[in-house]
N, C-alpha and C positions, 0 to 999 in steps of 0.2 A: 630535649626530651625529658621529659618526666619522670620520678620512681619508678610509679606506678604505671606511666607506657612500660617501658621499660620492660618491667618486669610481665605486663600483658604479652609484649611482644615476645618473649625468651620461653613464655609459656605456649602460642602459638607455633612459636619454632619447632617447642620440643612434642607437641603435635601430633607436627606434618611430618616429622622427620622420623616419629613413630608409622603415622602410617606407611609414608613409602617403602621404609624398611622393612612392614608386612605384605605391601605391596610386591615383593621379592619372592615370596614362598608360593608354590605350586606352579605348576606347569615345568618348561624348561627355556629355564631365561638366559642360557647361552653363559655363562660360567660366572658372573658377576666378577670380572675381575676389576680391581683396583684403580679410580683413576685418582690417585691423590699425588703419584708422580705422573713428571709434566714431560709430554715425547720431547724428542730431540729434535734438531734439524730448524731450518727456517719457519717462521711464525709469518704472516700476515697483521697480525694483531700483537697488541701487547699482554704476550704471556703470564705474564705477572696477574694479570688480570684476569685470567682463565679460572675457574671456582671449581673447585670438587664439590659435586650436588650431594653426596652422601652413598648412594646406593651404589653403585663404581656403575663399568660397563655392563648394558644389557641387565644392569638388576631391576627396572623397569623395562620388561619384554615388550619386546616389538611382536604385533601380530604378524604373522609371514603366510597364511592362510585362511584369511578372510572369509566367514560366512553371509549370506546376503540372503532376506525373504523380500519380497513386496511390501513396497510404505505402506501400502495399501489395508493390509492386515495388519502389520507391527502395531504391539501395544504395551512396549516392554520402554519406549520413550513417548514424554508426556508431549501431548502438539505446541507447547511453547519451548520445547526445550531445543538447544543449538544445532545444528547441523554441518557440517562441511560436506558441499556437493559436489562433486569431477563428472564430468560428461567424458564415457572412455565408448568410442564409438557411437552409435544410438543408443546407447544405455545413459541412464542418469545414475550415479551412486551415492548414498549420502554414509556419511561416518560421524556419528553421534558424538559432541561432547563427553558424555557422561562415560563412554568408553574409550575415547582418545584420553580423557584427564587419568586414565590407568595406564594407558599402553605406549602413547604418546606418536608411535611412528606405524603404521602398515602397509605393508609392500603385497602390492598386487598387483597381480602380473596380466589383469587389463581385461578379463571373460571375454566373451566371444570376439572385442577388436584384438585382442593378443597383443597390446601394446604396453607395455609394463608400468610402472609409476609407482610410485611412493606419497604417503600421505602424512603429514606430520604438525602435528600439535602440541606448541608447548603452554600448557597453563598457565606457566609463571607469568609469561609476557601475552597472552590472549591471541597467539597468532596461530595464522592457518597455512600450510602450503601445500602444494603439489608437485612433484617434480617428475617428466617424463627420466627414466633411466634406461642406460646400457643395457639390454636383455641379451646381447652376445659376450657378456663375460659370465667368465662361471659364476660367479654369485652377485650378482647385480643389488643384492639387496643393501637395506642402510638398519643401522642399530641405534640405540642413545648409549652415547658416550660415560654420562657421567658426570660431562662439564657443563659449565654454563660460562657464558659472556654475555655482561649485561643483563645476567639474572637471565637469558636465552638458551635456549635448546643447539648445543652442539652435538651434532649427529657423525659417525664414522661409517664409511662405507667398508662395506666386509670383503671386498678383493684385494682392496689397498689398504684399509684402515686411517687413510687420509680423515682429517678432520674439517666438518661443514656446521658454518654457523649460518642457522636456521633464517633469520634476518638479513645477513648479507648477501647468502643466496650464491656463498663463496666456498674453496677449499682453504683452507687459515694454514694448514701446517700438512706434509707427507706425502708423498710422490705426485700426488695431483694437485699441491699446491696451489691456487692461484684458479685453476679450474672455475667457471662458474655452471653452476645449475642452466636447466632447460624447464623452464616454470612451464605448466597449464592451469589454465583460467581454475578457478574456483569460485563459487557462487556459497556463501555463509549465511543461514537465515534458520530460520526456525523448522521445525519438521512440518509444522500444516502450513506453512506457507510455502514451502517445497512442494509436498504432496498435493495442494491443488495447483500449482506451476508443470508437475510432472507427476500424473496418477499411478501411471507406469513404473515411476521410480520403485531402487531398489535400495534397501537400507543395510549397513553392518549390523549381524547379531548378536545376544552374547553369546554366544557358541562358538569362543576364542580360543580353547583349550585350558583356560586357566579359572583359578575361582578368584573373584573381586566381587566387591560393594559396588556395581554398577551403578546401583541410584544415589547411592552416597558419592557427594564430593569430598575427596580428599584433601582440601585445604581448607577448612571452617569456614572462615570470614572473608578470606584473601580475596575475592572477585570485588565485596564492597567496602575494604577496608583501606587506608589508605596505605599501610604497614607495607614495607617488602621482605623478601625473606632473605636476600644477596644485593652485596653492594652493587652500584651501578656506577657507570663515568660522568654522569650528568642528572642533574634532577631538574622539574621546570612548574613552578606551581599555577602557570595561567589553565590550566583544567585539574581536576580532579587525577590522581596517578591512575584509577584502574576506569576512564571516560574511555568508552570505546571509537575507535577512530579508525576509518579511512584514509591511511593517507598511501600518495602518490610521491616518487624519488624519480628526480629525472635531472642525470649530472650529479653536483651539489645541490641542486634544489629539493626540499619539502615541502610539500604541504598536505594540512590534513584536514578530514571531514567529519565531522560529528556525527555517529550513529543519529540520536538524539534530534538532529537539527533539519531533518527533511520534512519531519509533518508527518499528517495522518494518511496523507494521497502521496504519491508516487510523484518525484521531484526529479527535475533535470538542472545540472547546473555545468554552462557550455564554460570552459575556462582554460588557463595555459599556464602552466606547471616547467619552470625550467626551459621556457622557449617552445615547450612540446605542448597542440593542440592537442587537449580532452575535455569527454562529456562522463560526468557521472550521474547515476539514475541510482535512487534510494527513496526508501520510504520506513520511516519511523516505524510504525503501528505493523508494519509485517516483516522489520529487521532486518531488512537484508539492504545492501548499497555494492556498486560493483562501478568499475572506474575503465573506460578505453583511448584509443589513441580515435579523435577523429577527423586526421590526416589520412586520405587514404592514397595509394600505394603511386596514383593517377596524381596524387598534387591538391586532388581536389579536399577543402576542407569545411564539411558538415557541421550547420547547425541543427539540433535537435529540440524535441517538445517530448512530455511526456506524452504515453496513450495509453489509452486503458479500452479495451475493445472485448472486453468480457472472457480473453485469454489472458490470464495473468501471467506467464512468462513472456511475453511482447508487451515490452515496455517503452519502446522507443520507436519516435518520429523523426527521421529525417526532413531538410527544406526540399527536397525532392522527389517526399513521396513514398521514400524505402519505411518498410514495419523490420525492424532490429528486435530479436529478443533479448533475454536475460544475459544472454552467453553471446552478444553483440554479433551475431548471427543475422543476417536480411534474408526475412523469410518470405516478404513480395514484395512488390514495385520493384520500381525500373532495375535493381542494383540485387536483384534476389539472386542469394546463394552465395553473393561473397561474406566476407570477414572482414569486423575490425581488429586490429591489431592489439594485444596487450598492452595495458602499461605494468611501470614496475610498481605496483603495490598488492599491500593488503590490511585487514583488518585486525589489529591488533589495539593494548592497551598505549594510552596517552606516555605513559611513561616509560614505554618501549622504544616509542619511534623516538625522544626527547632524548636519551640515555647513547642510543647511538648517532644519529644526527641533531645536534640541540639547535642550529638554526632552525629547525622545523617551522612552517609559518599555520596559522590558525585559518580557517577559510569560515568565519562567521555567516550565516546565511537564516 
């Protein structure tokens, strides 16, 4: 590295490291306490390696009361800007980038299916999750920690205070050790390519209870820069560190899919990850890529074709005829109203999945 990186980069740091620590002020962000010492007790991970992000705990607040209007109307996010979308019930819900890159986690507790979840975005590493949670303990919700691994979003649940890294989709350290998450699907794409997928949809507002630079990103360059802001365990230069990727973990196995690499039409690509049959459907030009199991439950294992039938959320064709939407859902033929199954991924930066799994394998297409 260079003087002059160098010193770009120390100047970057000192930044981000201002805004999150303004990111701290107003509303009530749960006491910002310290994580700069490290819990006690058994680790999953190597401790050592655990990062104090700056802000301690909850100094970047979790929304815990979610507001939502109609995509329909919203105009407070531009139609190319990112989305993270949960289907909770018949509802569609999307959580804007531009408000998750403040708040990073929000706990809602499901509107009229009543089923609770958790939504969490860490920026550093471009990932997205979902996790169904506990609604019979007293406080079912999740906070941000403070820490990072892997430059990744560790998360603490507020019954236990156990600690969960975002990517492994684990408890690393505290009474729930070892625990893993209950993932739901997630669908990541842009807001008008949502809003004409689901009209109906409903979007987060700013009506968080806090005041932020909504339309401001908080890390300057960092989405296209190649810079990171925390060490990592691994680095791997055959892409770009912040190329956005698909990928799929099944066992020890990786592999990942290039936002970038499907085209301007809607791509199917039938393929086996780890021994485990799957199909992913992506398409460049409307940003969104989503990965299932296409084993289904019977033994039987599905080739598909893309389709485009003038409903944009039915993206897939079975060889026998079933129409699968977005949310790998058979909405008719012969197989309507089952489900495909999950796989374990998501969309995150190239130097996320490489950092925690570096065999990662590349799926060129």
């Amino acid at each position: 590295m260079t003087f002059a990186h160098a010193i770009a980069r120390l100047f970057l740091f000192s930044v981000v490291s201002a805004l999150l620590l303004a990111s701290c002020g107003g509303g009530s962000g749960g006491g910002n306490q310290p994580a700069n010492s490290q819990p006690g007790g058994t680790w999953l991970i190597d401790a050592s390696s655990v990062i104090d992000g700056g802000p301690g705990r909850d100094g970047i607040p979790s929304i815990d009361n979610p507001q939502f209007e109609p995509i329909a109307i919203n105009t407070d996010v531009a139609d190319d800007d990112l989305v993270i979308a949960v289907r909770s019930g018949s509802e569609v819900r999307a959580y804007p980038h531009d408000v998750m890159d403040w708040h990073e986690i929000i706990n809602d507790a499901g509107g009229d299916a009543g089923n609770a979840f958790v939504v969490s975005y860490c920026p550093l590493t471009g990932s997205a999750f979902a996790w169904d949670v506990d609604d019979t303990l007293s406080n079912p919700t999740l906070g941000v920690s403070g820490r990072l691994f892997n430059s990744n979003l560790i998360l603490y649940d507020r019954e236990t205070e156990s600690l969960w890294v975002q990517m492994m989709e684990i408890a690393v350290n505290g009474v729930r050790i070892g625990e893993q998450t209950d993932r739901l699907q997630i669908i990541e794409t842009t807001k008008s390519t949502l809003r004409d997928m689901y009209p109906n949809a409903s979007i987060l507002t700013r009506n968080t209870g806090f005041t932020r630079q909504y339309g401001v990103y908080p890390y300057g360059s960092y989405r296209d820069n190649a810079g990171l802001l925390f060490p990592v365990q691994n680095t791997d230069s055959r892409l770009h560190p912040k190329a956005r990727v698909l990928g799929i973990r099944q066992g020890d196995q990786v592999k990942v899919y290039q936002l970038r690499g499907f085209g301007d039409t809607t791509q199917i690509i039938n393929d086996q990850v780890g021994g485990q049959s799957v199909v992913i459907v992506g398409n460049s030009n409307l940003n969104f890529a989503a990965a299932f199991n296409r084993q289904l439950a019977d033994g039987t294992i599905l080739n598909f074709s893309a389709l485009q039938d003038g409903n944009t959320s039915n993206v897939l064709q079975d060889d026998e005829g079933t129409v699968w939407d977005v949310w790998g859902s058979a909405v008719s033929g012969p197989r309507a109203g089952e489900q495909l199954s999950m796989t374990t991924s998501t969309i995150a930066y190239w130097f996320a999945w490489v950092a925690f799994y570096p065999q990662a394998e590349i799926y060129f297409n």
